[in-house]
BATORKOL-624046 format. One record per residue (C-alpha): residue number from 1; residue in one letter; chain; x, y, z. Coordinates in nm, 4 decimals. Layout:
N
pos/code/unit/east/north/up
NUM/a/A/X/Y/Z;
...
end
This chain:
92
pos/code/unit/east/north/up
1/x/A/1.1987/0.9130/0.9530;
2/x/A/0.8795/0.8108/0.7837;
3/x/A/0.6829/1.0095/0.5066;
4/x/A/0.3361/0.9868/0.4959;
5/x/A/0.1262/1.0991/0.2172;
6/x/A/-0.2310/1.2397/0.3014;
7/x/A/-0.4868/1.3293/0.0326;
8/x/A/-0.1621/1.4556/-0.1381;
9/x/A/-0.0525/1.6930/0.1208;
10/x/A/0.3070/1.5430/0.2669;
11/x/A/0.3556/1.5295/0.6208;
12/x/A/0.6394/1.4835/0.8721;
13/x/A/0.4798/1.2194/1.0642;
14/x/A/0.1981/1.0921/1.2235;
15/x/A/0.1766/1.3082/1.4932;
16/x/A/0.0548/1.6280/1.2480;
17/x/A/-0.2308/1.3759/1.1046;
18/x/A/-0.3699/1.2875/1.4922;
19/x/A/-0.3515/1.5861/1.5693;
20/x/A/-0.5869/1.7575/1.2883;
21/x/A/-0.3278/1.9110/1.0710;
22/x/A/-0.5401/1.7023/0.7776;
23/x/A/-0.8982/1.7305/0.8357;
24/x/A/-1.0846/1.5589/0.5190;
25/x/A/-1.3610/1.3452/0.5293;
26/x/A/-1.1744/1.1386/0.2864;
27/x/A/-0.8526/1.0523/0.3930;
28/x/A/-0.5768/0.8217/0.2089;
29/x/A/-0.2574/0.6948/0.4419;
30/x/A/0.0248/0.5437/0.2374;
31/x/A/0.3175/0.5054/0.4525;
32/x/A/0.6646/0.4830/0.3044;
33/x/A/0.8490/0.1708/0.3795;
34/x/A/1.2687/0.2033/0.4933;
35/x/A/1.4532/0.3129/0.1521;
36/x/A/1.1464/0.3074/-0.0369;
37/x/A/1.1920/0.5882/-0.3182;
38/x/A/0.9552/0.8918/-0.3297;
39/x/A/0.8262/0.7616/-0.7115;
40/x/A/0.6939/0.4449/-0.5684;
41/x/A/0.5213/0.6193/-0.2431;
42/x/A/0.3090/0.8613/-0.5040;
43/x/A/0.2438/0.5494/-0.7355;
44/x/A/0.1244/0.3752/-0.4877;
45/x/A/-0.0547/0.6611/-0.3417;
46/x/A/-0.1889/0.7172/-0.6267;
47/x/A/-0.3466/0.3626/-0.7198;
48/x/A/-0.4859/0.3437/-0.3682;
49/x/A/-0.6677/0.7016/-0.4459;
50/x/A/-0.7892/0.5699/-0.7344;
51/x/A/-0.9341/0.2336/-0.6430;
52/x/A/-1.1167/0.4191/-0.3296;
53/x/A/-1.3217/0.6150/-0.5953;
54/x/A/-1.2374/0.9416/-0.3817;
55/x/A/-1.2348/1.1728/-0.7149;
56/x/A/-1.5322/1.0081/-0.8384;
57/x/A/-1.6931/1.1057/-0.5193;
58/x/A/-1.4914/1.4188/-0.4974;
59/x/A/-1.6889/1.5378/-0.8698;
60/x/A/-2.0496/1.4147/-0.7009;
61/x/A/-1.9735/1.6442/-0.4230;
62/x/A/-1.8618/1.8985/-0.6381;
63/x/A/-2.1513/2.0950/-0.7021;
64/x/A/-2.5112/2.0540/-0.4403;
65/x/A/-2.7606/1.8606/-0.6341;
66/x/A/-3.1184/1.8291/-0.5463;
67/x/A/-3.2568/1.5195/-0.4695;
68/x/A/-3.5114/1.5209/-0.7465;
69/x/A/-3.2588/1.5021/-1.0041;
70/x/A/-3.0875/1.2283/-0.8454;
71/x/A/-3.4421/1.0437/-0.8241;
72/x/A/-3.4799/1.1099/-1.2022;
73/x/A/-3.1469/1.0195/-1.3195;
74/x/A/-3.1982/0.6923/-1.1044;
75/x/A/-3.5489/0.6079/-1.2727;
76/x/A/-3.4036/0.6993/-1.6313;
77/x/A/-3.0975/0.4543/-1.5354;
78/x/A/-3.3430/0.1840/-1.4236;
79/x/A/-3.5491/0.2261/-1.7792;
80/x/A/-3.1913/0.2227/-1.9946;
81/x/A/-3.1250/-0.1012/-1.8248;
82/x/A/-3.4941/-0.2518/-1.8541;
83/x/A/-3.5191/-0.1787/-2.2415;
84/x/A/-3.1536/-0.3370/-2.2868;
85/x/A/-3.2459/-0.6835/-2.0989;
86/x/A/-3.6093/-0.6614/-2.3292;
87/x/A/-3.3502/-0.6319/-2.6171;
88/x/A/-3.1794/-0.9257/-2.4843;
89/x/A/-3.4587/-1.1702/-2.4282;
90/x/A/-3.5533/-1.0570/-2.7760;
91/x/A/-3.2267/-1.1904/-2.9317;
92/x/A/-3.2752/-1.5319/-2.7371;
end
């Protein structure tokens, strides 16, 4: 029998995630190899979660932000990173 670990909700098998059991928009699939121990299915799980950036994305989505403050917080990102390369030519 195979374990498979979706978005942190365990299911039986593959058949429950075709079928809708798991709707995300985000979904993570780590399937448990023969005799593989529960501990290394969640570490695993859990490295694969991480290097997807889904709870990075998971805080953007968090809260509905208007698209002038993401304009503004782009432009004020874009100005941090033009006065550090002006401090940088500087040192040169």
């Amino acid at each position: 029998m195979c374990i498979y670990w979706v978005a942190g909700k365990k299911a039986k098998n593959i058949k429950n995630i075709r079928e809708g059991v798991f709707e995300q928009a985000m979904t993570t699939v780590v399937k448990a190899k023969p005799e593989e121990s529960a501990d290394s299915v969640i570490r695993r799980f859990k490295k694969k979660v991480f290097f997807d950036d889904i709870l990075t994305e998971l805080k953007k989505r968090e809260y509905h932000r208007k698209p002038s403050v993401d304009k503004k917080e782009k432009l004020a990102e874009i100005k941090r990173k033009r006065k550090y390369r002006k401090k940088q030519r500087e040192m040169q």
